[in-house]
TORFIDO-922027 format. One record per residue: residue number from 1; residue in one letter; z, y, x of N, C-alpha, C in turn. Coordinates in pm, 1 decimal. Example, Ala and Ser with C-alpha at 12.3 -4.5 7.8 and 13.67 -1.06 7.14 Angstrom:
# TORFIDO-922027
  nr rest      nc3      nc2      nc1     cac3     cac2     cac1      cc3      cc2      cc1
   1    A    780.0   -569.0   1319.0    780.0   -450.0   1230.0    780.0   -330.0   1320.0
   2    S    708.0   -225.0   1285.0    714.0   -106.0   1367.0    787.0      3.0   1290.0
END
This chain:
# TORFIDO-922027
  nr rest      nc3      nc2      nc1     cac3     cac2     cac1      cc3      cc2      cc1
   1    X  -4403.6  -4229.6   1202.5  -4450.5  -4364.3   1238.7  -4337.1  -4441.4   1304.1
   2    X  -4283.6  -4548.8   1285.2  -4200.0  -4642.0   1270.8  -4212.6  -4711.0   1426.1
   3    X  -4166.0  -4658.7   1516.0  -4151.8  -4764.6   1605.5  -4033.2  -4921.1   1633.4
   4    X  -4146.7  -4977.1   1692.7  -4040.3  -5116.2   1717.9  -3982.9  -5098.8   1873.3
   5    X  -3881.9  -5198.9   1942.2  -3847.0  -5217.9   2088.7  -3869.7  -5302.8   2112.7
   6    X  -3950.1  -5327.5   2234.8  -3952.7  -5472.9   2318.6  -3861.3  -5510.9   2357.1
   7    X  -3759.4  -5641.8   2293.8  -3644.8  -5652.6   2341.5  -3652.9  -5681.4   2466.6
   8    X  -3785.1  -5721.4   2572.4  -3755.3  -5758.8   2628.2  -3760.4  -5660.2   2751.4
   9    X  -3843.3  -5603.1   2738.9  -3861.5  -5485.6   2854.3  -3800.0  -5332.7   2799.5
  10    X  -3794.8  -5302.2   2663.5  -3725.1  -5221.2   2619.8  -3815.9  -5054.4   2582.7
  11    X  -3902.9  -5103.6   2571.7  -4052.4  -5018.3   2557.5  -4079.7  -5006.6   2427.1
  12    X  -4054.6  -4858.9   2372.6  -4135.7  -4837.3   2250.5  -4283.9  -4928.0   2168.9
  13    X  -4300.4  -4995.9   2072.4  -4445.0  -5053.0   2056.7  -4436.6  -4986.1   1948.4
  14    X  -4602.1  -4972.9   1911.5  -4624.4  -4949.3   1766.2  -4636.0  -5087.7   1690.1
  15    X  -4665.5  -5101.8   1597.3  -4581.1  -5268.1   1579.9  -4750.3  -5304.7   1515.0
  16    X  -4852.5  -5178.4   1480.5  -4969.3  -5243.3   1444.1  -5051.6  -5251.8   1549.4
  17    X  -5016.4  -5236.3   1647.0  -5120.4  -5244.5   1801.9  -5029.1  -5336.7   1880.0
  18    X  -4925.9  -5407.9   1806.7  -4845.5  -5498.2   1924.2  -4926.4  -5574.3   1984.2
  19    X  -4897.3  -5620.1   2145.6  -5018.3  -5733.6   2211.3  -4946.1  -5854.7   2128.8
  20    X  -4845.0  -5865.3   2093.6  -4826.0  -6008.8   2071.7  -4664.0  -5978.4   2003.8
  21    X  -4618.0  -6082.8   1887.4  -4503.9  -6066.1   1798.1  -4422.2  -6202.9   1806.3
  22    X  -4337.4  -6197.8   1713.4  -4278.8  -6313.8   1750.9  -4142.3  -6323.6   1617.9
  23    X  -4138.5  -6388.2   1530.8  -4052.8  -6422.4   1417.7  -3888.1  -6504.2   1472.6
  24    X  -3791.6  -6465.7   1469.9  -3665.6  -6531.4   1503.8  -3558.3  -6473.4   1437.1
  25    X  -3501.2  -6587.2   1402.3  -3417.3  -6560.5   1298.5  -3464.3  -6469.5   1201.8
  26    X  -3541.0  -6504.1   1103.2  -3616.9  -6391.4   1020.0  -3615.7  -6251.0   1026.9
  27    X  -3646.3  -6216.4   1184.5  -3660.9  -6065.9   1203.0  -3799.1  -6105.5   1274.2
  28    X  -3885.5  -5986.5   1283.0  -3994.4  -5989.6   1345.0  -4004.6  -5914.6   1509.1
  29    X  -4015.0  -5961.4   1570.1  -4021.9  -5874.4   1746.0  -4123.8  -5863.4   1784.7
  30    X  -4149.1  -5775.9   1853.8  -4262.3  -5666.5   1860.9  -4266.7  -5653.9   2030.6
  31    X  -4387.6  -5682.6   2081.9  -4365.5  -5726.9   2203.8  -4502.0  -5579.8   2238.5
  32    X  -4498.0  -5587.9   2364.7  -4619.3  -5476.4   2451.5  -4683.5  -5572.2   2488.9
  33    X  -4659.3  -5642.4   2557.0  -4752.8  -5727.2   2655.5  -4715.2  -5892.5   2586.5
  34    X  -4832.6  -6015.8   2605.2  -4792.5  -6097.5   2573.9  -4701.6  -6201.7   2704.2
  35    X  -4698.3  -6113.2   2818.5  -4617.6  -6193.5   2889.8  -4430.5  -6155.7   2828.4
  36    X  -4404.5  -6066.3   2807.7  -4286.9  -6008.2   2715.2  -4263.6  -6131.1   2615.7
  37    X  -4378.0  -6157.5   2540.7  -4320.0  -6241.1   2439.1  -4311.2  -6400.3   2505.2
  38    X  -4359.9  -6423.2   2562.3  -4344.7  -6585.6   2646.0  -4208.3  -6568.2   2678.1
  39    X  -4165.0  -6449.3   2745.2  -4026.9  -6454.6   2826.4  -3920.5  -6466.1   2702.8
  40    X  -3947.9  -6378.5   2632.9  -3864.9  -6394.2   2456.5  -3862.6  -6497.8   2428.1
  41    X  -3959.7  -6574.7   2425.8  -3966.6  -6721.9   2274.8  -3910.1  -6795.7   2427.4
  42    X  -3887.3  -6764.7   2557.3  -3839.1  -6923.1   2627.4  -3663.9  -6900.5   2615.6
  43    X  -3669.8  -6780.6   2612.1  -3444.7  -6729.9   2574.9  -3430.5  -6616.4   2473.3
  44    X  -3472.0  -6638.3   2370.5  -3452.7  -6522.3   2292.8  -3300.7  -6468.7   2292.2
  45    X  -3186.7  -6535.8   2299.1  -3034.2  -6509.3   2336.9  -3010.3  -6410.9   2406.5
  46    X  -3096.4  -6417.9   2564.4  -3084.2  -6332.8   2675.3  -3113.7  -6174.6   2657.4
  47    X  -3228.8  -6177.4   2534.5  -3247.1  -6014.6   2544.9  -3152.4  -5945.2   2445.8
  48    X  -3139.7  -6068.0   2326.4  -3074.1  -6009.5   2206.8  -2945.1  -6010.6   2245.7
  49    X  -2868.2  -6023.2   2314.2  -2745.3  -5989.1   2369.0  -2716.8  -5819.4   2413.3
  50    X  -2690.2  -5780.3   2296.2  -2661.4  -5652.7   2345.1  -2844.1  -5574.5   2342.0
  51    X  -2884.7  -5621.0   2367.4  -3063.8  -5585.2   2374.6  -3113.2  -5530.4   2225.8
  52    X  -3045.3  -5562.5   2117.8  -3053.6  -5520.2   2020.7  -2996.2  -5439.5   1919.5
  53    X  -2848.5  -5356.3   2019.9  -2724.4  -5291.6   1968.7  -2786.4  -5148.7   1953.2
  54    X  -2781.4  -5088.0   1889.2  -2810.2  -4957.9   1884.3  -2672.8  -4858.0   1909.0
  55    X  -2692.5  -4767.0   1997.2  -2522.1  -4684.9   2073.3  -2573.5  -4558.8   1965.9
END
C-alpha cells in the first residue's frame, strides 16, 4: 500500500483516507489533517523546499 507525505508536517497518509488534498503544480498532496492543507495552499514553496527531496 502506497503511502503519501504530508509535506507539511511530514506524516505518513494513506492517500484514500486523506482528511484533505491539494493539486500544485500537477502533483497531488496528501495532507492528515485539514489544518496541514490550509498551511500548504497559503506557502506551498515553504514545505516543498527541500520537504520533498528524498535522501
Amino acid at each position: 500500500m502506497a503511502m503519501a507525505k504530508d509535506p507539511v508536517c511530514n506524516m505518513d497518509v494513506d492517500e484514500k483516507k486523506a482528511a484533505a488534498k491539494s493539486d500544485y503544480q500537477g502533483k497531488t498532496y496528501y495532507f492528515c489533517a485539514v489544518g496541514c492543507k490550509k498551511a500548504f495552499d497559503a506557502n506551498p514553496q515553504k514545505y516543498l523546499k527541500g520537504g520533498a527531496v528524498h535522501h
